[in-house]
C-alpha positions as CSV (number, residue, x, y, z in Angstrom):
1,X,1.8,33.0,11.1
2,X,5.1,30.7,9.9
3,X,4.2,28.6,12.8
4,X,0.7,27.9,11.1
5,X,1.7,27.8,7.8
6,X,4.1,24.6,8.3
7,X,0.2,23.2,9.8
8,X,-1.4,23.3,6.9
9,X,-4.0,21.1,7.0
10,X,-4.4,20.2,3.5
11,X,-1.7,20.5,0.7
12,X,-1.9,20.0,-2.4
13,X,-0.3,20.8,-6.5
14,X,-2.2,22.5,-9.0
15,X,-0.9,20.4,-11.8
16,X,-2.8,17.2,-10.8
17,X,-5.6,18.5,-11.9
18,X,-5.7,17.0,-16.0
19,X,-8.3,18.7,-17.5
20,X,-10.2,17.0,-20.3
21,X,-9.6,17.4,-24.0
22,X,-12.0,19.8,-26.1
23,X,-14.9,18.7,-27.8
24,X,-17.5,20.2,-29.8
25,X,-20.3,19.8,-28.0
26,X,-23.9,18.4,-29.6
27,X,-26.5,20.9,-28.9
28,X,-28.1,20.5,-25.8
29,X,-26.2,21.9,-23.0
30,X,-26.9,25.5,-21.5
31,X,-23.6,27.4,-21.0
32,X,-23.2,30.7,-19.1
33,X,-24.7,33.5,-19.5
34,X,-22.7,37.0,-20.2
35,X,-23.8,39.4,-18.2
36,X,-21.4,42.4,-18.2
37,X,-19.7,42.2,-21.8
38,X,-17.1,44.4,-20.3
39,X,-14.3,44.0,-17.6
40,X,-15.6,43.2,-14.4
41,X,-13.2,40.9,-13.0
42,X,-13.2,39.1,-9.3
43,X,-17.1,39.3,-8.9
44,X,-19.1,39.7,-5.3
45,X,-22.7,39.3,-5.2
46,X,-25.3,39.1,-3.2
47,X,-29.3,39.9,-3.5
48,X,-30.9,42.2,-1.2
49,X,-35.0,43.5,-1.4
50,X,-35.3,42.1,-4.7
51,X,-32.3,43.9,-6.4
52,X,-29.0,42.0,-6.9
53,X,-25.7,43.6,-6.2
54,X,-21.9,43.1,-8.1
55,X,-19.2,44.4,-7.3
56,X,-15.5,44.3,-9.1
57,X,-11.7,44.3,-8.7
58,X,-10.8,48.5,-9.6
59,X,-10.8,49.8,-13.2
60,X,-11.8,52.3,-15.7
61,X,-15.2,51.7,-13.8
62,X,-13.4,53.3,-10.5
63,X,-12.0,52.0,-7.1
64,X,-15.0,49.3,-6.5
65,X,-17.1,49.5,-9.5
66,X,-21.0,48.3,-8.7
67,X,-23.8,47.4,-10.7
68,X,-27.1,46.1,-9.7
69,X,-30.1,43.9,-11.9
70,X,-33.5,42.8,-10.8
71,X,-32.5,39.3,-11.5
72,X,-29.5,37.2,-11.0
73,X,-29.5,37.0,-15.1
74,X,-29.9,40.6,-15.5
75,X,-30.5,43.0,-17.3
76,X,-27.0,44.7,-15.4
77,X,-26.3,48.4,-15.0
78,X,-22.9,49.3,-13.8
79,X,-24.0,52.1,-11.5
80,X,-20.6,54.0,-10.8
81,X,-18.0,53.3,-8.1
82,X,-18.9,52.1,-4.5
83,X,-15.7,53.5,-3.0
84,X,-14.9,57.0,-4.7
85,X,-12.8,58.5,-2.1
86,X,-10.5,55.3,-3.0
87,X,-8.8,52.9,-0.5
88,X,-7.4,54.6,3.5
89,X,-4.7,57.4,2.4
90,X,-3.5,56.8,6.0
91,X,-1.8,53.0,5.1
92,X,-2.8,52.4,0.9
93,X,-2.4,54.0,-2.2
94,X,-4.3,54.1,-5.2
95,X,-4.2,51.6,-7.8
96,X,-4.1,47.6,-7.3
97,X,-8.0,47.6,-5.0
98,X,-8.6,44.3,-6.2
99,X,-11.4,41.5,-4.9
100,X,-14.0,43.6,-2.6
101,X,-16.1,42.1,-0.7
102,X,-19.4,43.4,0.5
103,X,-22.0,42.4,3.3
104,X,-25.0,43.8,4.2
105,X,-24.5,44.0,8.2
106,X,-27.7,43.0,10.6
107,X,-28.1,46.8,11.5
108,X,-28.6,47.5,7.9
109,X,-25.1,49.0,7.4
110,X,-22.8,47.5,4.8
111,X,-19.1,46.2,5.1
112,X,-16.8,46.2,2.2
113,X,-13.2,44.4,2.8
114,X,-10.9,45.0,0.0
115,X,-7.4,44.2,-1.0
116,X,-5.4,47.4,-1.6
117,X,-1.5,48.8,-2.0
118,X,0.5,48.9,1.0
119,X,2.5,52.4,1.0
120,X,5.0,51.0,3.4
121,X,6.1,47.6,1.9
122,X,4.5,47.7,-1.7
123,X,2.8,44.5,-1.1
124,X,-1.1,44.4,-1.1
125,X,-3.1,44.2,2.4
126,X,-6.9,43.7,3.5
127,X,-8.6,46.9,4.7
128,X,-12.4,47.3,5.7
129,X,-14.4,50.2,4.8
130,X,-18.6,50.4,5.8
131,X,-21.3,52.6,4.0
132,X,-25.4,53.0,5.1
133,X,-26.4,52.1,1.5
134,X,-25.2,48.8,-0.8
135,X,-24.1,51.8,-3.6
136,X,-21.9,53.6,-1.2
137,X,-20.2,55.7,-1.1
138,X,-18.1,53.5,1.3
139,X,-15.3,55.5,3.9
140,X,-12.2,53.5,5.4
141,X,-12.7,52.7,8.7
142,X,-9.0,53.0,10.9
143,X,-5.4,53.9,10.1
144,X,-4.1,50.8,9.8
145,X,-5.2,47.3,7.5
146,X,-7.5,44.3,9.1
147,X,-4.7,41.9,7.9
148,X,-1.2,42.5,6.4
149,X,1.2,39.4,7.3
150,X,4.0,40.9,5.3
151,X,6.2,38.3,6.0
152,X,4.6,36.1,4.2
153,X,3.8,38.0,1.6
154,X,0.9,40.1,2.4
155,X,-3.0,39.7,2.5
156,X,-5.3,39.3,-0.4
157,X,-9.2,38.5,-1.3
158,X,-11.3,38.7,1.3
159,X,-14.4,36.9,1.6
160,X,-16.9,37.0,4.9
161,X,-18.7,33.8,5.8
162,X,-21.1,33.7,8.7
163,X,-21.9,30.2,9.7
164,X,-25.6,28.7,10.2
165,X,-24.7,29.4,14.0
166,X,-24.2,33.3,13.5
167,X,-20.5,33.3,13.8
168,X,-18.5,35.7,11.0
169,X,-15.8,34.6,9.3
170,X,-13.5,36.0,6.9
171,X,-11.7,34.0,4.4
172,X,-8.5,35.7,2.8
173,X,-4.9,34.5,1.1
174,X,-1.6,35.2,2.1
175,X,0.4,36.3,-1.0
176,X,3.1,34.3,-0.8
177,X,3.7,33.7,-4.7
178,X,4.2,37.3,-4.6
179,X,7.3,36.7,-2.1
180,X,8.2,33.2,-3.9
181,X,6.8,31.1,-0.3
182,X,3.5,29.0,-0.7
183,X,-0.1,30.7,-0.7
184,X,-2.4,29.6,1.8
185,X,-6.2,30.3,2.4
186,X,-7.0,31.3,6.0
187,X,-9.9,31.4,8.2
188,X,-10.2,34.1,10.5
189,X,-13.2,35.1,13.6
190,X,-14.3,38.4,12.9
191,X,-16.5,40.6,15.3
192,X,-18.0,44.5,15.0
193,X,-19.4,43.6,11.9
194,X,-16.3,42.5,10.2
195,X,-14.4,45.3,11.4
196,X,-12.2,43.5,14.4
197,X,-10.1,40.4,14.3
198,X,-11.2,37.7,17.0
199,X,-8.9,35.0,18.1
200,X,-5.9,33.9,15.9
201,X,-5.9,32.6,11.9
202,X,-6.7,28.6,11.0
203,X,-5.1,27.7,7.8
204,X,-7.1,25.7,5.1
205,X,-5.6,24.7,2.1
206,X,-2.0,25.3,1.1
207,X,-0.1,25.2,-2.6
208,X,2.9,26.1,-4.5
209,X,0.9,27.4,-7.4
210,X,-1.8,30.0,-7.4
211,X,-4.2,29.3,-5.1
212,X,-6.7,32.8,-4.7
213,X,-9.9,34.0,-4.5
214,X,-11.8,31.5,-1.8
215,X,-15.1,31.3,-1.2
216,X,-16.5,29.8,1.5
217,X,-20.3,28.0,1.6
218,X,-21.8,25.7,4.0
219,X,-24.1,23.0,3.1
220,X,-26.1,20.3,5.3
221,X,-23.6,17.7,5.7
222,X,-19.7,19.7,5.0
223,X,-18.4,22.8,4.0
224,X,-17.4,23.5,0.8
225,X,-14.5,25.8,-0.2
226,X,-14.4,27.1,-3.4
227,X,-10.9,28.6,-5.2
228,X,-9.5,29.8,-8.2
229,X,-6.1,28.2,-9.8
230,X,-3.6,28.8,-12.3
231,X,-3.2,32.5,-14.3
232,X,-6.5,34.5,-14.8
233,X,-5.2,36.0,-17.7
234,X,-5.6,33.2,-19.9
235,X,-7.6,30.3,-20.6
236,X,-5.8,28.2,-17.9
237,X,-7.6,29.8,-15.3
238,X,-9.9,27.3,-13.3
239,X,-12.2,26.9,-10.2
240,X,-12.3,24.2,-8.2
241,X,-12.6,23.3,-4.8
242,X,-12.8,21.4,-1.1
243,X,-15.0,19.7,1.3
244,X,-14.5,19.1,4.7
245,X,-17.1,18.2,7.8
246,X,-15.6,21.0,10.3
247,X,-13.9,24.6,9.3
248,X,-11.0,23.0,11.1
249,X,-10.8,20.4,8.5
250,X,-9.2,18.5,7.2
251,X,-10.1,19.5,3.6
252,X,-10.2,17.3,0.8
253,X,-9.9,18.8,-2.3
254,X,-11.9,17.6,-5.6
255,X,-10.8,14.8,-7.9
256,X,-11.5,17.3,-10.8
257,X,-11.8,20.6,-10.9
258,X,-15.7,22.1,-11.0
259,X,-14.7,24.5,-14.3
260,X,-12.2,25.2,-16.5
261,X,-12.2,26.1,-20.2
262,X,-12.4,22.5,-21.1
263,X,-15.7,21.6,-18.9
264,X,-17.0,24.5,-20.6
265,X,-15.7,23.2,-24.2
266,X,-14.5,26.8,-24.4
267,X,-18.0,28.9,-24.0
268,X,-16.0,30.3,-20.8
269,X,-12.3,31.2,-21.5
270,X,-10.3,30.4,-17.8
271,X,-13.7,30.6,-15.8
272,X,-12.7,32.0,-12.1
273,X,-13.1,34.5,-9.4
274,X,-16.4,32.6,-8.8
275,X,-18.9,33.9,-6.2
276,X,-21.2,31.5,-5.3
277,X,-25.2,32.8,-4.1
278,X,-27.2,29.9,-4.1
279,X,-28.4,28.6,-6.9
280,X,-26.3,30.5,-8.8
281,X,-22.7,30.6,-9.4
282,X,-20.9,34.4,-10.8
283,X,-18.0,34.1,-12.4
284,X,-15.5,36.1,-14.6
285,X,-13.8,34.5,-18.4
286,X,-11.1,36.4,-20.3
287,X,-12.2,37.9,-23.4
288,X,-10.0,40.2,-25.1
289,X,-8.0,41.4,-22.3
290,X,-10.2,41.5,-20.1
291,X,-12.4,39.6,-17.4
292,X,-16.4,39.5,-18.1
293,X,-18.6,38.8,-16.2
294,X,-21.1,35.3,-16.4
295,X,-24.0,33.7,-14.6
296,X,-24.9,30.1,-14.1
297,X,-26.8,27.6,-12.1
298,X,-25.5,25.5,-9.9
299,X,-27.2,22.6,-7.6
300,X,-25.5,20.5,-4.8
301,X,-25.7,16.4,-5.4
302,X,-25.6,15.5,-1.8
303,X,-23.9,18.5,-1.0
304,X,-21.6,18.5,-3.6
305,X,-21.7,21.1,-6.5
306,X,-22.7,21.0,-9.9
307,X,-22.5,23.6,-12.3
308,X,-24.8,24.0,-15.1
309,X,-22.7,23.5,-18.4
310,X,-19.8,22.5,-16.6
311,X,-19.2,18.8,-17.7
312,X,-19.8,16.3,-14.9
313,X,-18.2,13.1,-15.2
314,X,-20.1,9.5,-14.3
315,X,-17.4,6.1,-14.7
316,X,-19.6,3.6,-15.9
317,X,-18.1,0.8,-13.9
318,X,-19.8,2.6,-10.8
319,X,-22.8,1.9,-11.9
320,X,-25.2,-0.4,-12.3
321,X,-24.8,-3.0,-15.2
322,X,-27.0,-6.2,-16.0
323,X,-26.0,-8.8,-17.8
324,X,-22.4,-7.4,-18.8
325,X,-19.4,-6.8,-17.2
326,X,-16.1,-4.9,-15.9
327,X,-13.3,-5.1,-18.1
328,X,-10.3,-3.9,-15.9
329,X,-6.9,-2.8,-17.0
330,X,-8.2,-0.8,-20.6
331,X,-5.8,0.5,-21.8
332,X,-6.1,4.7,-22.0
333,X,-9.8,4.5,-20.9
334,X,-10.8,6.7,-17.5
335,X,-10.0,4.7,-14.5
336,X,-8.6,2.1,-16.6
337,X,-12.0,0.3,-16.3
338,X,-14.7,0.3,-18.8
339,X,-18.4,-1.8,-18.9
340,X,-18.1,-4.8,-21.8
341,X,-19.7,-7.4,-22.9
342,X,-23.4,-5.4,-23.6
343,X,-23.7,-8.0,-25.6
344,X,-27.3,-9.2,-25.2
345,X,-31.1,-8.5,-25.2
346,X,-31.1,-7.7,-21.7
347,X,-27.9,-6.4,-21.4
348,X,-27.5,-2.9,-19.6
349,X,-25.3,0.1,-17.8
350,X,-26.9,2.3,-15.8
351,X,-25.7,5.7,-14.3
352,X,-27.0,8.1,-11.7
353,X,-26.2,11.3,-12.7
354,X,-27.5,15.0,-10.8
355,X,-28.8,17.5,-12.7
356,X,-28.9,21.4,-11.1
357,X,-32.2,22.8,-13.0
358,X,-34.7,21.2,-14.9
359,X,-33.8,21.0,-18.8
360,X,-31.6,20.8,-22.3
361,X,-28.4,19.0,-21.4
362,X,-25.9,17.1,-23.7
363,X,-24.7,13.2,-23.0
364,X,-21.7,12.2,-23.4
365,X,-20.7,8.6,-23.8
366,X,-16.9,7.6,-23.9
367,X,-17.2,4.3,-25.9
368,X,-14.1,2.2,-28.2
369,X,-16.3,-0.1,-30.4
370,X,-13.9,-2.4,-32.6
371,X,-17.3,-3.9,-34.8
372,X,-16.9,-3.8,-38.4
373,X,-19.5,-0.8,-38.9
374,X,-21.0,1.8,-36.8
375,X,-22.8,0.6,-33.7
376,X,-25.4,1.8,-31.4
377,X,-27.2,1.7,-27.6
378,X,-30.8,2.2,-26.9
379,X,-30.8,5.7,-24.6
380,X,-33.3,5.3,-21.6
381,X,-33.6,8.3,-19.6
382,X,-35.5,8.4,-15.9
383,X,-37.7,4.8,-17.7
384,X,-38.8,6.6,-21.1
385,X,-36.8,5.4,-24.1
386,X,-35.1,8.3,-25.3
387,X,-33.5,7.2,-28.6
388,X,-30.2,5.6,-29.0
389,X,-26.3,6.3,-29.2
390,X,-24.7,5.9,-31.8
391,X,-20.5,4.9,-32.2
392,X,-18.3,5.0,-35.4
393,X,-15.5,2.9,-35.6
394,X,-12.5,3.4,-33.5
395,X,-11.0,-0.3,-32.9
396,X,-11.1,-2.0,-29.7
397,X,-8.8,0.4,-26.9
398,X,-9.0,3.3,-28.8
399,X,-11.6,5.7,-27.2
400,X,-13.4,8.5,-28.3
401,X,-16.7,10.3,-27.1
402,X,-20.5,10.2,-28.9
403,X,-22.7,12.7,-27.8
404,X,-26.7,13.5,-27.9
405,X,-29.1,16.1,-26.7
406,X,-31.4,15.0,-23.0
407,X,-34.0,16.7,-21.3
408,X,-33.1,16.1,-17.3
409,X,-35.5,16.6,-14.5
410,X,-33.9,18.6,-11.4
411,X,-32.0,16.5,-8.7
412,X,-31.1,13.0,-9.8
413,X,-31.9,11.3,-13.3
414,X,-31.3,7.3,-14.7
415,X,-29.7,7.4,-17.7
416,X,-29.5,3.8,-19.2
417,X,-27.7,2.2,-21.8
418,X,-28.9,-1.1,-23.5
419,X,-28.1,-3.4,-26.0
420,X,-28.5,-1.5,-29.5
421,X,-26.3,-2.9,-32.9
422,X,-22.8,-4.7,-32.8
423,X,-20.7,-3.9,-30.2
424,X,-19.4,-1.3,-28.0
425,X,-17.6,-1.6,-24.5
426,X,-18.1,1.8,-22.6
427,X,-15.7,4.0,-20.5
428,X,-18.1,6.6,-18.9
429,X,-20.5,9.4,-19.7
430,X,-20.4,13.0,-19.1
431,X,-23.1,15.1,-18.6
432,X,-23.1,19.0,-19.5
């Protein structure tokens, strides 16, 4: 395992991800929804005959509390714990069953792998226990934990993957900032319906920091593995994630996180844990002491994510422009780059930007306009005019954000900007 650690195919810090500042947002965009107002941290879900499944990290709920909805949206009932008997008495002890993960096996059997406490070392292991129904109750299966690299800290948060071509994965941490050595996410074969180990472990991503809870999708052109950062007991808890074309990487890991507090203008306190199901993404935010749980949509632009509410950011130097220029080196502005010179009749920036679901989102325009009085753009959206923009007066360098309320189809939308009153060089827009 140390040998593969120093191979780490992708390594990077936690604090280069600069989150935006907070902004009240114009109504418009469609946050999370709440769906367990109570702690249900470290969410798994999946859907199954019409009835949706979640299940959570141990608490006053039990071992693996569940709870089941007949939509992704809800209404949710916690139904009781999963796993009463509690984690194997022959290696773990109660307490500390954090991050289960549950899959409904071809033979329509279920496997839950769960993080538990190690008697032995006092470190936390993975341990695998299977039941006939999705509600339990499930039994440990062996004597011994699926993976427990004690050397390196110990095993955490489990997720199986099984790959378009049938092959089962599991994806899991080492706990190394439990030991003070780096974390790293591994990829693992797994046969016997998650029960047996095939083959040795490929490391993913590595960090310094916190680096938990992966989760592991696969779209039409890359993989895409999703992670949690930072504390979860706070608001500095985030979710972001990497891409790479093969599981053997290399990853490349996102210029800006997918959610954070700030992408979320603080609707979702440290939004993480995240399950992703398809269109939608389940994730936990700290309220109160505790992690609820929330539902949103997601979409993929060209296999990338996008969640709904989540602000998504467009430089407007990358796009389109008529008639009006780059301005380079701008001061403070994104990129250092901004669009001037929309100066004219036929004067315009366009942008491309992806929207998950058809609906209410808000624009954001980062703008400096150093006129003498407030100024303005026409707002074309998809070819309808849609109203304007309008910009107060910062001074030329000194940049600040506008916002209005758009209605967005699903997939990809034109949102244009044209020449509106006075003057106004733009830095990018943001879409939430």
């Amino acid at each position: 395992m140390k040998r593969l650690l120093a191979a780490v195919l992708a390594v990077f810090s936690l604090s280069t991800f600069l989150a935006p500042a907070v902004h009240a947002a114009t109504t418009g965009a469609v946050y999370p929804s709440e769906i367990i107002g109570e702690n249900f941290p470290d969410p798994d879900v999946f859907e199954q005959n019409g009835t949706w499944y979640a299940y959570a990290t141990n608490g006053s709920r039990g071992t693996v509390p569940v709870a089941t909805a007949p939509s992704a949206n809800g209404p949710w009932m916690i139904r009781g714990d999963a796993m009463p008997g509690g984690p194997s008495s022959a290696w773990a002890q109660p307490g500390r069953t954090w991050a289960p993960d549950v899959y409904p096996n071809p033979d329509g059997t279920y496997t839950l792998t769960y993080t538990a406490w190690h008697k032995a070392s006092g470190r936390q292991c993975i341990g695998v226990a299977t039941a006939t129904s999705p509600l339990g109750p499930f039994q440990p299966v062996g004597t011994a934990p699926l993976i427990c690299p004690l050397d390196i800290g110990g095993a955490i948060d489990p997720n199986t993957f099984v790959a378009n071509d049938g092959t089962r994965y599991l994806v899991w941490k080492n706990d190394g900032n439990a030991v003070s050595q780096p974390s790293t996410l591994w990829l693992t074969k797994t046969a016997n319906n998650g029960q047996t180990l095939v083959g040795g472990n490929t490391a993913m991503l590595t960090s310094s920091g916190i680096i938990e809870a992966p989760d592991l999708v696969q779209r039409g052109s890359q993989y895409v593995l999703y992670f949690s950062g930072g504390g979860y007991s706070d608001c500095n808890y985030l979710t972001s994630y990497a891409t790479s074309k093969s599981l053997s990487g290399p990853w490349t890991t996102a210029y800006r996180p997918l959610m954070t507090t700030a992408t979320f203008d603080s609707h979702v306190c440290g939004p993480g844990g995240a399950d992703f199901v398809g269109d939608k993404v389940f994730l936990h935010g700290w309220v109160n002491g505790g992690r609820h749980l929330y539902v949103a949509d997601v979409g993929y632009a060209n296999d990338y994510p996008v969640v709904r509410g989540s602000r998504v950011r467009y430089e407007a130097e990358r796009g389109t422009l008529n008639h009006c220029s780059v301005r380079s080196n701008a001061a403070g502005a994104s990129d250092g780059k901004v669009v001037a010179y929309i100066d004219y009749a036929d004067s315009w920036v366009e942008s491309t930007v992806f929207a998950p679901v058809a609906g209410s989102y808000t624009l954001y325009v980062g703008y400096a306009n150093g006129s003498a009085s407030t100024a303005s753009h026409g707002l074309v959206v998809n070819g309808n005019n849609a109203g304007s923009v309008s910009y107060p007066v910062t001074g030329w360098d000194n940049w600040h954000e506008s916002s209005v309320p758009v209605t967005l189809n699903a997939g990809w939308n034109t949102i244009r900007l044209t020449k509106g009153a006075l003057y106004t060089e733009v830095d990018y827009l943001e879409v939430q």
